[in-house]
C-alpha positions as CSV (number, residue, x, y, z in Angstrom):
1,X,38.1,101.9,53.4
2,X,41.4,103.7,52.1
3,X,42.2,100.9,49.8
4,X,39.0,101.2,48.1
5,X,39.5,105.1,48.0
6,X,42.9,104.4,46.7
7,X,41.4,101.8,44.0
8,X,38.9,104.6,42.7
9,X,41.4,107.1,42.5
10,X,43.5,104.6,40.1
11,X,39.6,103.7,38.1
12,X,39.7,107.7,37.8
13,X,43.0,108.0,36.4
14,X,42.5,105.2,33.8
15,X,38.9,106.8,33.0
16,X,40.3,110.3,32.0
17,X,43.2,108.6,29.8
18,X,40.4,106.3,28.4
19,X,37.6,109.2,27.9
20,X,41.1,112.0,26.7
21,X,41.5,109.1,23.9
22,X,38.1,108.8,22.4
23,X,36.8,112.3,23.0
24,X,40.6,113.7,21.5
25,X,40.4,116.1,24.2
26,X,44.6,116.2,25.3
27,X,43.7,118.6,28.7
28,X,41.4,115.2,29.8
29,X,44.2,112.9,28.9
30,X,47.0,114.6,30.3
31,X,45.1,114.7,33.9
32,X,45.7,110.9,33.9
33,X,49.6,111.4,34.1
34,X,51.4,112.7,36.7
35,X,54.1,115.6,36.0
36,X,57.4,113.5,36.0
37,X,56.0,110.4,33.9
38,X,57.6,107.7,31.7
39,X,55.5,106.3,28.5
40,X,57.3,103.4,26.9
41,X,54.7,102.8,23.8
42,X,57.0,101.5,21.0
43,X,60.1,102.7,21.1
44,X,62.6,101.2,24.1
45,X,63.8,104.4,25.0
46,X,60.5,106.2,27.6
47,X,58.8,109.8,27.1
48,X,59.8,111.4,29.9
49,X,57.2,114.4,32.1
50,X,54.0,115.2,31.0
51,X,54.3,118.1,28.6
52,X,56.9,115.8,26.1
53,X,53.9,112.9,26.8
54,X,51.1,115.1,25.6
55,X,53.6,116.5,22.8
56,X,54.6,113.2,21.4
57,X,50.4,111.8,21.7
58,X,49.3,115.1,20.0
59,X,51.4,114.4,17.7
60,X,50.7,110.6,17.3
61,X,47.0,111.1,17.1
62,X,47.1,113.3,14.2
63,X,47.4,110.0,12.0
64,X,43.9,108.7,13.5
65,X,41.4,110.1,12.7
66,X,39.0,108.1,14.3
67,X,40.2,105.6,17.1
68,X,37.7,104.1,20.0
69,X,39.7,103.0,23.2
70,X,38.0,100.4,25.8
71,X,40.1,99.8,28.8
72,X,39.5,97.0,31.7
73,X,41.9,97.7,34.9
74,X,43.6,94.5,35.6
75,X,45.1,93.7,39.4
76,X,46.2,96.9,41.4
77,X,48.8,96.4,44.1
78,X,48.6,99.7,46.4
79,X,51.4,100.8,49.0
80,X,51.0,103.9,50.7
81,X,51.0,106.6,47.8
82,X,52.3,104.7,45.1
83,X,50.9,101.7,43.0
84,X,51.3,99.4,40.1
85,X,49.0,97.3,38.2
86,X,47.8,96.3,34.6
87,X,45.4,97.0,32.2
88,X,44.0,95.6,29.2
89,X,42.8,97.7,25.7
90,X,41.0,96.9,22.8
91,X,40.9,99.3,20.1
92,X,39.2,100.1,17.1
93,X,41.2,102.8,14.5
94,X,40.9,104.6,11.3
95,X,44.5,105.9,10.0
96,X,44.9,109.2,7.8
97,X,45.9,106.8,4.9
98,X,42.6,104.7,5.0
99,X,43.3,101.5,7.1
100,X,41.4,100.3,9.3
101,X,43.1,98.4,12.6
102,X,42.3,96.9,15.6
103,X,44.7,96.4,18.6
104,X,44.1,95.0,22.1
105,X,47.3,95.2,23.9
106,X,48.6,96.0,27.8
107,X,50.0,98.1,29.8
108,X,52.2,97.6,32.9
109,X,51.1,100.7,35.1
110,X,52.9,103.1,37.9
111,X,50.6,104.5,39.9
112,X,51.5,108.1,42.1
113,X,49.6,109.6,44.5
114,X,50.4,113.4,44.9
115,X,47.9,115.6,46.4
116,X,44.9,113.4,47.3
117,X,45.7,112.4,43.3
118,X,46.4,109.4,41.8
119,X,48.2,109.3,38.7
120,X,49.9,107.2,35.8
121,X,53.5,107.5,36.9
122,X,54.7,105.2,34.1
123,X,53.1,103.3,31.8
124,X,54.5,100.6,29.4
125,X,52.3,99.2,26.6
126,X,52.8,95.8,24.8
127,X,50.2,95.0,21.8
128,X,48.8,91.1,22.5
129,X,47.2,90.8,19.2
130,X,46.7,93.4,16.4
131,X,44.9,92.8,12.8
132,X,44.7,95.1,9.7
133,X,41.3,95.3,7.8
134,X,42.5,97.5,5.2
135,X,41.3,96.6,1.8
């Protein structure tokens, strides 16, 4: 029963960063990551803790305004209060200049579980396939 606990506390986690993404609400988005997180999104070198990872998507999201995020959790390997696993994107985004992209890509997840929580820990994303429909 615990590992099913623990597999809908890591559903949850990927939920609020999905739902934080679409709705553009950062308070949502930032209850997916836990306070001494590492993002690795495009540059080699990680966001590190929470705050500079909600600083640097605040930031990022200013350029897209419009962007829907779906999200499908791949395998999840769970031991004791800490996880990894994958998960696969596809979305669809406007940028502030006009274009009009879409991206499915991946991300290599760390899962921590603090206080009954789980959380993204660190999460590394790769883009599989991306095309620009700009005209």
């Amino acid at each position: 029963m615990r590992h099913a606990e623990d597999l809908a506390g890591i559903n949850a986690a990927l939920a609020c960063y999905v739902d934080g993404v679409n709705q553009r609400d950062a308070a949502l988005w930032a209850s997916s990551w836990d306070e001494e997180a590492e993002w690795r999104l495009f540059d080699p070198e990680p966001v590190r803790g929470r705050e500079a990872i909600v600083a640097a998507w605040t930031a990022a999201m200013a350029d897209f305004p419009f962007v829907v995020m779906h999200a499908t959790q791949g395998q999840v390997l769970v031991e004791g209060d800490e996880a990894q696993g994958r998960s696969y994107t596809s979305e669809v985004a406007e940028t502030a200049d006009g274009r009009h992209l879409r991206v499915w890509g991946c991300y290599v997840d760390r899962y921590r579980k603090r206080n009954g929580v789980w959380r993204f820990s660190s999460r590394t994303f790769s883009i599989l396939k991306s095309e620009d429909h700009s005209s």
